[in-house]
C-alpha positions as CSV (number, residue, x, y, z in Angstrom):
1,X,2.6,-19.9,-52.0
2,X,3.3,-17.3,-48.9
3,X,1.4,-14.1,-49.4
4,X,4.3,-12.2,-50.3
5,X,5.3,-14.0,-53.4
6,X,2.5,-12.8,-55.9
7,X,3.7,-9.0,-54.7
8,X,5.7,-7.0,-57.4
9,X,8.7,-5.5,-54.7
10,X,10.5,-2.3,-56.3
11,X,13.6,-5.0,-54.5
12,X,14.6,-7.9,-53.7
13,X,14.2,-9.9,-50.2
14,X,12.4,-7.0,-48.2
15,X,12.3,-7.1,-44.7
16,X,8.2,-7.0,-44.6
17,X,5.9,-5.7,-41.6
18,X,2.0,-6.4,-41.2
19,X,-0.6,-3.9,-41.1
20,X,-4.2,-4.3,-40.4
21,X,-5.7,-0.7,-40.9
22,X,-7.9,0.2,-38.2
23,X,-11.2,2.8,-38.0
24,X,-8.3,5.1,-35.9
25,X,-6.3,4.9,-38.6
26,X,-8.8,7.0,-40.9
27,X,-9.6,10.3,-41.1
28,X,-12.5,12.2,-42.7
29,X,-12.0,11.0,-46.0
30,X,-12.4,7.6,-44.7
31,X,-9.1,7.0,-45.5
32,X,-6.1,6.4,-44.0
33,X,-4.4,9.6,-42.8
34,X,-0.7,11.0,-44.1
35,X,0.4,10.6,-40.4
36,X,-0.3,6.9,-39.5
37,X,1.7,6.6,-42.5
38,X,4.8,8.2,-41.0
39,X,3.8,5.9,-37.9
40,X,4.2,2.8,-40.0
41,X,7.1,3.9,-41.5
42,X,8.2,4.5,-38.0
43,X,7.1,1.1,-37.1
44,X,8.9,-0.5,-39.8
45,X,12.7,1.3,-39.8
46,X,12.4,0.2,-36.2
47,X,11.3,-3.0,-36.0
48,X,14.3,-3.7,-39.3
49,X,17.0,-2.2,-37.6
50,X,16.2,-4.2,-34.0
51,X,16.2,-7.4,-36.3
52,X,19.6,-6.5,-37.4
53,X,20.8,-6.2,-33.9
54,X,21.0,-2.6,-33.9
55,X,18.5,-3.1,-30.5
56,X,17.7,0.3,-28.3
57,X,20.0,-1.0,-25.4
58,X,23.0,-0.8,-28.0
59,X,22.1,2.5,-29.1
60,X,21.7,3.5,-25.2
61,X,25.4,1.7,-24.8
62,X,26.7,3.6,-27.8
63,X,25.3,6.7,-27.3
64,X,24.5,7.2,-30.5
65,X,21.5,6.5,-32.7
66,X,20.4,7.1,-36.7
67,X,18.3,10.3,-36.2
68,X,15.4,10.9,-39.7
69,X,16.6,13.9,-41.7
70,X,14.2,13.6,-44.5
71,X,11.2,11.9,-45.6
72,X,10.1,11.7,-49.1
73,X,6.6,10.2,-50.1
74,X,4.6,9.7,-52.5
75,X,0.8,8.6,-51.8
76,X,-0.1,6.6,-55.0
77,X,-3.9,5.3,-53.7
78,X,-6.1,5.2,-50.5
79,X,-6.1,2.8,-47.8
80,X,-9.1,1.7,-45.6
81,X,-10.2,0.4,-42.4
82,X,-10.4,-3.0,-43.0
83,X,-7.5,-3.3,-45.5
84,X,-4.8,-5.8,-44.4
85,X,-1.4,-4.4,-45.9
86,X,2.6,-5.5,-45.9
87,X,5.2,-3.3,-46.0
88,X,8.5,-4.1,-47.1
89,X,11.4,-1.8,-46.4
90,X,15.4,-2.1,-47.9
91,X,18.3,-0.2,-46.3
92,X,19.7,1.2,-49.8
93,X,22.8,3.9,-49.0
94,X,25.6,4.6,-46.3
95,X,27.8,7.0,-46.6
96,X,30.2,5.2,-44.6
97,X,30.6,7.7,-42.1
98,X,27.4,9.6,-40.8
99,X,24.3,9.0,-43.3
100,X,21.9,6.1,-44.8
101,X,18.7,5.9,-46.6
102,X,15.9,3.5,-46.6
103,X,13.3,2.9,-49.1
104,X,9.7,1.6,-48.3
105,X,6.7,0.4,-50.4
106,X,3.2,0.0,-49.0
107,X,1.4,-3.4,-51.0
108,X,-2.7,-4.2,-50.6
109,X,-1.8,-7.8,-51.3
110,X,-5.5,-8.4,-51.6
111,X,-5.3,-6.7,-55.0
112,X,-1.3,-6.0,-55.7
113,X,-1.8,-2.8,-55.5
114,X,1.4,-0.5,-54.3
115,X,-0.2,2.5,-52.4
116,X,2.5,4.5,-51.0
117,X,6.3,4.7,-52.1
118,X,8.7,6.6,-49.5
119,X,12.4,7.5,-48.7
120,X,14.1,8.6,-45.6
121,X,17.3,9.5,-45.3
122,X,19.2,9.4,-41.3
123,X,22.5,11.0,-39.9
124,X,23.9,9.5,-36.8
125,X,23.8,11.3,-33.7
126,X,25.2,11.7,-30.4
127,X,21.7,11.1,-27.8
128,X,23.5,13.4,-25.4
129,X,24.1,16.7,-27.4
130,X,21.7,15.5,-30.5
131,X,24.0,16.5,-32.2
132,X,26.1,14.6,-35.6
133,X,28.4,12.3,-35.2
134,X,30.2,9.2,-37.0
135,X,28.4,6.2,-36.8
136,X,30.6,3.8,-34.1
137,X,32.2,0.7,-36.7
138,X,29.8,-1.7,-35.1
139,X,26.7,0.4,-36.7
140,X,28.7,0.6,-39.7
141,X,28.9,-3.1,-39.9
142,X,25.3,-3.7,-39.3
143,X,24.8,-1.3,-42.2
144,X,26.9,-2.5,-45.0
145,X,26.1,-6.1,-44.0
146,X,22.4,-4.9,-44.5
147,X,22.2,-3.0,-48.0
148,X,20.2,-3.4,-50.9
149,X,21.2,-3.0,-54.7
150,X,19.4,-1.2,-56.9
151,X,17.8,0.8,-54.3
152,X,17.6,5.1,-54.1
153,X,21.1,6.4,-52.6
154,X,21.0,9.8,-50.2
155,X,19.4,12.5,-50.9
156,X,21.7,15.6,-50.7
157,X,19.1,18.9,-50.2
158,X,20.5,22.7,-50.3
């Protein structure tokens, strides 16, 4: 049995990164703090997208790259220094044209326990002008090939 199996995943086949939760990570809760989470989610989005080929050099070759809009989450219990965490993350939306979302749980496999639910949603931009553009076909591809039933679709905010 790998380590991931006994975890409860909100989806199917996630595309999992390890986390070993330092003293750095904390903060004066003894905790870990709100922003190392955004680094890990960070970490992840990165590290998923790279697997899928959608590498830094492409984006540099492109021009373009899939730029955070929003980030949504939801801090359901503490983690500590010492902790030894996955988290799994699922490309769940795309528009087709200019935006995706991503979903992410955060599991202590140690007890099952999910401590942190997120969602981000991205919009394609130019690296030049930072400005939107339409995601080049090969992105597109990469994208659709990559999605996730079941998962949260865009967030659309006023």
């Amino acid at each position: 049995m790998t380590a991931t199996a006994a975890i409860d995943w909100d989806l199917a086949t996630p595309f999992i990164l390890e986390i070993d939760v330092t003293d750095a990570d904390t903060d004066r809760l003894g905790h870990a703090n709100n922003v190392v989470y955004v680094r890990w989610l960070e970490d992840i989005s990165w590290a998923h997208i790279e697997s899928l080929g959608m590498t830094w050099d492409r984006h540099e070759a492109t021009g373009k790259a899939m730029a955070i809009t929003r980030t949504e989450i939801d801090y359901l219990a503490a983690a500590n220094a010492g902790d030894r965490l996955l988290m799994g993350t699922w490309l769940t939306a795309f528009d087709g044209r200019f935006r995706s979302a991503r979903q992410f749980q955060l599991v202590r496999p140690g007890d099952g326990k999910t401590l942190m639910r997120a969602l981000s949603t991205h919009a394609c931009v130019d690296l030049r002008s930072q400005r939107p553009t339409r995601v080049p076909k090969e992105y597109g591809d990469i994208l659709v090939s990559a999605l996730t039933e079941g998962g949260q679709g865009l967030v659309i905010s006023n």
